[in-house]
C-alpha positions in Angstrom: 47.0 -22.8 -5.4 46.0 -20.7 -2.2 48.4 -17.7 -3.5 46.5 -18.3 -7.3 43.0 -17.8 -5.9 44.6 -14.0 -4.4 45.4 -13.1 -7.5 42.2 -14.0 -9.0 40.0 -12.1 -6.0 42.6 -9.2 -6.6 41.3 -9.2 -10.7 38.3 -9.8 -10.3 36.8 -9.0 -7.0 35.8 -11.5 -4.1 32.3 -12.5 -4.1 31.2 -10.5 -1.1 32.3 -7.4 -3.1 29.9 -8.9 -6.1 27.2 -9.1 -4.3 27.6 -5.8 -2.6 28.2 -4.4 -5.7 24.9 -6.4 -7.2 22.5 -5.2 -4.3 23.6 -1.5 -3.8 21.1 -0.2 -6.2 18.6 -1.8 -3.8 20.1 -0.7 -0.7 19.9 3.3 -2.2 16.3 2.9 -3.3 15.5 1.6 0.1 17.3 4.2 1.8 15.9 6.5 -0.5 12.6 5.9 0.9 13.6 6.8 4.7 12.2 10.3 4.9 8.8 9.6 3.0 8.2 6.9 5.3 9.1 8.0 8.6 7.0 10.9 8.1 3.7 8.4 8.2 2.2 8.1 11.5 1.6 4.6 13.0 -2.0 4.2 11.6 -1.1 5.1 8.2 2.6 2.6 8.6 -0.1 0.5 9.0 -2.0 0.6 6.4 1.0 0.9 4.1 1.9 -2.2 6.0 -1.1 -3.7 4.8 -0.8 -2.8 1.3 2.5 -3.7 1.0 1.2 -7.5 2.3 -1.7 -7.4 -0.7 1.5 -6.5 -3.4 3.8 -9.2 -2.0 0.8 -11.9 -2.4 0.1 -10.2 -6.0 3.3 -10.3 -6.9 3.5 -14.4 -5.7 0.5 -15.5 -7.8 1.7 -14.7 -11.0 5.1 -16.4 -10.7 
């Protein structure tokens, strides 16, 4: 059965290369984000800190 399951993950892909497949998209928009905000200084990382807090709970209330 062991050998079956190779030839399954060899068809279809394992699930670790799934998800990395699935969360990629993510990963570059993250990363695509690096230069904008590493120019910020630390007061204004703050605030976009901040902001990002007052999305999140937005985001959470209308679930």
């Amino acid at each position: 059965m062991r050998n079956h399951m190779g030839i399954f993950s060899k068809i279809f892909g394992s699930y670790s290369e799934k998800e990395v497949k699935r969360v990629m998209p993510l990963v570059e928009k993250i990363n695509s984000l690096e230069d904008e905000i590493s120019k910020l200084s630390d007061h204004e990382l703050r605030e976009k800190t901040a902001e990002f807090k007052v999305r999140v709970q937005d985001r959470r209330k209308f679930r």
